[in-house]
C-alpha positions as CSV (number, residue, x, y, z in Angstrom):
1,X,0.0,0.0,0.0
2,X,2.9,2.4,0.9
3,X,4.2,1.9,-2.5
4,X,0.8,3.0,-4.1
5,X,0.5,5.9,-2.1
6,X,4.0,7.0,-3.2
7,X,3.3,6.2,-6.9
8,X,0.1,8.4,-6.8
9,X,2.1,11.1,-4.8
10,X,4.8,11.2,-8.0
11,X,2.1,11.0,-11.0
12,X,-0.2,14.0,-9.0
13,X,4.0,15.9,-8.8
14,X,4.3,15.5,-12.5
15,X,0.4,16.7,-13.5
16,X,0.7,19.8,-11.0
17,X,4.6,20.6,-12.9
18,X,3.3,20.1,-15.8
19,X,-0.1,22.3,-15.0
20,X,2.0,24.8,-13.9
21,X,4.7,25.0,-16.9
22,X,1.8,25.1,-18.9
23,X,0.1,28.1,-17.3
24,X,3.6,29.9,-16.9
25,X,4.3,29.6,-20.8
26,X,0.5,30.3,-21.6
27,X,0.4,33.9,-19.4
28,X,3.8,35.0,-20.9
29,X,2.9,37.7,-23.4
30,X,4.3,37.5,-26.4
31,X,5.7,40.3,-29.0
32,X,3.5,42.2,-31.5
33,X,4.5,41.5,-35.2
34,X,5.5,44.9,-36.5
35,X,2.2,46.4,-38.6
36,X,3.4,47.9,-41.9
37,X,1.4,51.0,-43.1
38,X,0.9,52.0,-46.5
39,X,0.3,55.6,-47.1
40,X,-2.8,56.3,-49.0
41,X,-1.6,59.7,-50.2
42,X,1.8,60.7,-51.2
43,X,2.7,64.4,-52.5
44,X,6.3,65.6,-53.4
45,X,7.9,68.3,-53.0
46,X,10.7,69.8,-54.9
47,X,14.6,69.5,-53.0
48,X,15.3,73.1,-54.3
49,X,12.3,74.3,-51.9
50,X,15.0,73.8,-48.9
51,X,14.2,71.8,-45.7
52,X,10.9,71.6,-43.7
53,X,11.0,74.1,-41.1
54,X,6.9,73.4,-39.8
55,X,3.2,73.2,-40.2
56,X,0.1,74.1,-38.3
57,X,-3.7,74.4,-39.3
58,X,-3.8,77.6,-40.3
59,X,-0.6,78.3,-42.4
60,X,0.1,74.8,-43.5
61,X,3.6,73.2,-44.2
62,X,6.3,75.9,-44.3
63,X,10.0,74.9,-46.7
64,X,12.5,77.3,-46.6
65,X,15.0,77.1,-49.2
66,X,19.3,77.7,-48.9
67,X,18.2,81.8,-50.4
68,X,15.8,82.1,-46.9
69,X,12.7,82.0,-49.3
70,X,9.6,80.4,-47.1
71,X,7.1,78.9,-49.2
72,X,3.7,77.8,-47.6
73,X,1.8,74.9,-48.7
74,X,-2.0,74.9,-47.8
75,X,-4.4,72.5,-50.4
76,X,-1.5,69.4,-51.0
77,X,-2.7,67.4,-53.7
78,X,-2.1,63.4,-53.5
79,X,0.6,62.4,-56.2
80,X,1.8,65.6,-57.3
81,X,3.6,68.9,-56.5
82,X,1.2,71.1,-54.1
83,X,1.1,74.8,-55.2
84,X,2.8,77.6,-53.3
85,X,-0.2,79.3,-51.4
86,X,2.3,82.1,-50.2
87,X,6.0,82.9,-51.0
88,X,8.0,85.0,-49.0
89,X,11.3,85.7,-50.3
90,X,14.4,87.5,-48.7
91,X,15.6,91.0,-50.1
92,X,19.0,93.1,-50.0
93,X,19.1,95.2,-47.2
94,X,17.5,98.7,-48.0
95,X,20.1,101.5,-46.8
96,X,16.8,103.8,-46.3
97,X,15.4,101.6,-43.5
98,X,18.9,100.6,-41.6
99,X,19.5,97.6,-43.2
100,X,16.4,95.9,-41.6
């Protein structure tokens, strides 16, 4: 009898280690696969427009280019070149103002 008891006592070890392996390996989260996202909109714009210096509701995306010319883009059309809404381009100092 003593050797039943201890052959019952090993088999219910080996369920509980195995029950608990199992739930250890089942509650261990496991990594999200990487989403890849596809625009549904691409515009260019020119390199000779200079670097992206900001946006915001109101004025839209502002370039300014290597001369200090801002250009603001407001209605950007997908797959194409968006029109200048405003240009703003830098001038020789003016003698009669200071230089300003």
């Amino acid at each position: 009898m003593t050797n039943t008891i201890r052959t019952i006592m090993v088999v219910a070890l080996v369920i509980l280690g195995a029950l608990v392996s199992l739930k250890i390996r089942a509650a261990t989260p496991k990594k999200p696969a990487p989403q890849v996202w596809t625009p549904g909109c691409v515009a260019s714009v020119p390199k000779s427009w200079g670097a992206y210096k900001g946006g915001s509701a109101q004025s839209g995306l502002a370039f300014e280019d290597s001369a200090g010319t801002l250009r603001f883009l407001t209605n950007i059309p997908c797959d194409g070149t968006p029109a200048v809404a405003l240009e703003i381009r830098r001038t020789a100092p003016n003698s009669s103002n200071g230089g300003n």
